[in-house]
C-alpha positions in Angstrom: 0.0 0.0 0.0 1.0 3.2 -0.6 0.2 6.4 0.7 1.2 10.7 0.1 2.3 12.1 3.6 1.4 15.7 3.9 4.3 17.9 3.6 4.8 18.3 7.6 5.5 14.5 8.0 9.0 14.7 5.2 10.9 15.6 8.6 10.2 12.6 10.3 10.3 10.4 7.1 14.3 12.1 6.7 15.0 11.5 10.1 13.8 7.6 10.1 15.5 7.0 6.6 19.1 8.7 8.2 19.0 7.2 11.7 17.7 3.5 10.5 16.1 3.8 14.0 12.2 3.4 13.6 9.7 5.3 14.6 6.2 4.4 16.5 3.5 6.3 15.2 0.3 6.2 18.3 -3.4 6.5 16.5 -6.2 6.8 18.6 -7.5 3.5 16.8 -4.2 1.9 16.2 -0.1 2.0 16.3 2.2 1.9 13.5 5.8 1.8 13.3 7.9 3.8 10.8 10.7 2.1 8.9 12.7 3.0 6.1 12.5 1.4 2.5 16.5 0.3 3.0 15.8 -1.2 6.0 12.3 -3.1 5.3 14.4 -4.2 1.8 17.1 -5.5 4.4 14.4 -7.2 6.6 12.7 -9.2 4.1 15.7 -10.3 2.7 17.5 -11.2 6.1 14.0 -13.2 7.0 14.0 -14.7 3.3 17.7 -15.9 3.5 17.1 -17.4 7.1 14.3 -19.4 5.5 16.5 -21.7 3.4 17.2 -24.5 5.2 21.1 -24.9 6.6 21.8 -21.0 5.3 21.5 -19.6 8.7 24.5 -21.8 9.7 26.4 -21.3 6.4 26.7 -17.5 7.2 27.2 -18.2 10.8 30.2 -20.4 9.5 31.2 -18.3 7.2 31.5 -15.4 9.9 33.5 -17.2 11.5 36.1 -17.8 9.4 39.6 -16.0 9.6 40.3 -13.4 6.6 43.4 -15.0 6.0 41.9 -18.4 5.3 39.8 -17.0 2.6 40.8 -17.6 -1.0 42.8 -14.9 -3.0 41.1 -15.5 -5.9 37.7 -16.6 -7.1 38.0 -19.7 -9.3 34.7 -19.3 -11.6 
């Protein structure tokens, strides 16, 4: 869904997209929380990659691995 802010609401839409902290928005019906489109982009992909089995433990794995031990070069 997507929606036009008025004008008066840009500041807190600059401040959210700078600071990557987000921002809870209190309705007198309901609550929403403010996020960037970076970091909602970086959310679904972190929960899509964590989805496949045995790739949470790759990159855990991977992590861990000393920067020396890594190859040079990339064989393709």
């Amino acid at each position: 869904m997507r929606r036009e802010l008025n004008p008066g609401r840009y500041k807190i839409m600059d401040t959210v997209s700078r600071s990557h902290e987000p921002v809870l928005i209190t309705g007198k019906r309901s609550n929403v929380v403010l996020i960037s489109e970076e970091d909602w982009s970086a959310i679904q992909e972190s929960l899509h990659l964590t989805s496949i089995p045995g790739m949470k433990d790759s990159i855990i794995k991977g992590m861990k691995m000393p920067v020396k031990k890594l190859a040079g070069e990339i064989k393709w």
